[in-house]
C-alpha positions in Angstrom: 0.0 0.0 0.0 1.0 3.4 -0.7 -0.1 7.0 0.8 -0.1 10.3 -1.1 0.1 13.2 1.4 -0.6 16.4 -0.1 -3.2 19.2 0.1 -3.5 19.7 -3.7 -1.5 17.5 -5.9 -2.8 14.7 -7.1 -0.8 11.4 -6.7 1.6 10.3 -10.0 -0.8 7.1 -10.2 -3.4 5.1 -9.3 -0.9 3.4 -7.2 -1.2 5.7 -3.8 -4.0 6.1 -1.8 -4.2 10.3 -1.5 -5.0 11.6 1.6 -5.5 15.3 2.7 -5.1 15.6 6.3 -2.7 14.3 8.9 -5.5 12.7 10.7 -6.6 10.4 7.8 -2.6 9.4 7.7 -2.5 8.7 11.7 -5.4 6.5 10.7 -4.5 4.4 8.2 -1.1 3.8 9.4 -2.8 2.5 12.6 -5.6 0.4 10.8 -2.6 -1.2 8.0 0.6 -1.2 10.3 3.2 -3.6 8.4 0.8 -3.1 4.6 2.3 0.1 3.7 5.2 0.3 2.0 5.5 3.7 0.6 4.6 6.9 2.5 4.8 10.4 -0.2 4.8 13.3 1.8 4.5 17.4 1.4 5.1 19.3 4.1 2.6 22.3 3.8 -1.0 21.3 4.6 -2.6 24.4 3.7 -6.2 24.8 4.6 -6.3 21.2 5.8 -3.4 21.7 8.8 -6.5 22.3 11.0 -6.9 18.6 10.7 -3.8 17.8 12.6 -1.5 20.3 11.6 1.6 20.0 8.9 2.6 17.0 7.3 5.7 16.4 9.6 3.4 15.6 12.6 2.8 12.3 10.4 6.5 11.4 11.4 5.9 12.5 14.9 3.2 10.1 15.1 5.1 7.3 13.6 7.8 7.8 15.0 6.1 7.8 18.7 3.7 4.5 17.7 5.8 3.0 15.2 9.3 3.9 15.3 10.1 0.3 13.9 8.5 0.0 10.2 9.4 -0.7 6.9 8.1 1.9 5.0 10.3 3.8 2.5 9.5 7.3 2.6 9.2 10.2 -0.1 9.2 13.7 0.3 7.5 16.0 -2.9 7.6 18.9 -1.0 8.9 22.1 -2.4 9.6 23.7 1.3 13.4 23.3 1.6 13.0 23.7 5.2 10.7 21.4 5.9 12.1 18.6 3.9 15.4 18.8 6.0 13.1 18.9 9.2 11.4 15.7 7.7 14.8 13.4 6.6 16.3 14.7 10.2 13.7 12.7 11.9 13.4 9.5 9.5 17.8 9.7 9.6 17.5 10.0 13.5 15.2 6.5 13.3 17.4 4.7 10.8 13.9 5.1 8.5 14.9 4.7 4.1 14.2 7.5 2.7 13.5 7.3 -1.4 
C-alpha cells in the first residue's frame, strides 16, 4: 500500500492512496501497520493543517507509535526547510528515505 500526502496535488498514479489531512494518515497507518510500503509526503498542509496540523506531525506520530516500520518514505515537498526537518527525523530512526 501506498499514501499520497498532499493538500492539492494529485498522486503520479493510481498506485497511492491520497490523503488530505494528517489525521486520515494517523489513521490508516494504525488500521494497516506492516501493509504500507510507501509513505509520499508534502510538508505544507494548507487549509487542511487544522486537521492535525503539517505534514511532519505524520512522522511525529510514527515515529512515537511505530518507530520500527518498513516503509520507504518520499518527500514531494517544495519547502526546503521542511524537507530537512522531515529526513532529520526518518535519519534520527534509521527510517529509508527514497
Amino acid at each position: 500500500m501506498k499514501l499520497w500526502v498532499d493538500d492539492v496535488r494529485r498522486p503520479p498514479s493510481e498506485d497511492y492512496y491520497w490523503l488530505h489531512t494528517t489525521i486520515e494518515a494517523q489513521r490508516m497507518v494504525e488500521a494497516f501497520t506492516g501493509e504500507i510500503e510507501e509513505i509520499n509526503l508534502d510538508h505544507d498542509a494548507g487549509d487542511y493543517k487544522v486537521y492535525g496540523g503539517d505534514y511532519i506531525k505524520i512522522l511525529d506520530y510514527i515515529e512515537a507509535h511505530y518507530p520500527e516500520n518498513n516503509i520507504v518514505f518520499v518527500f514531494h515537498t517544495m519547502n526546503p526547510v521542511g524537507r530537512c526537518n522531515m529526513q532529520a527525523i526518518c535519519e534520527r530512526n534509521g527510517w529509508r528515505i527514497d
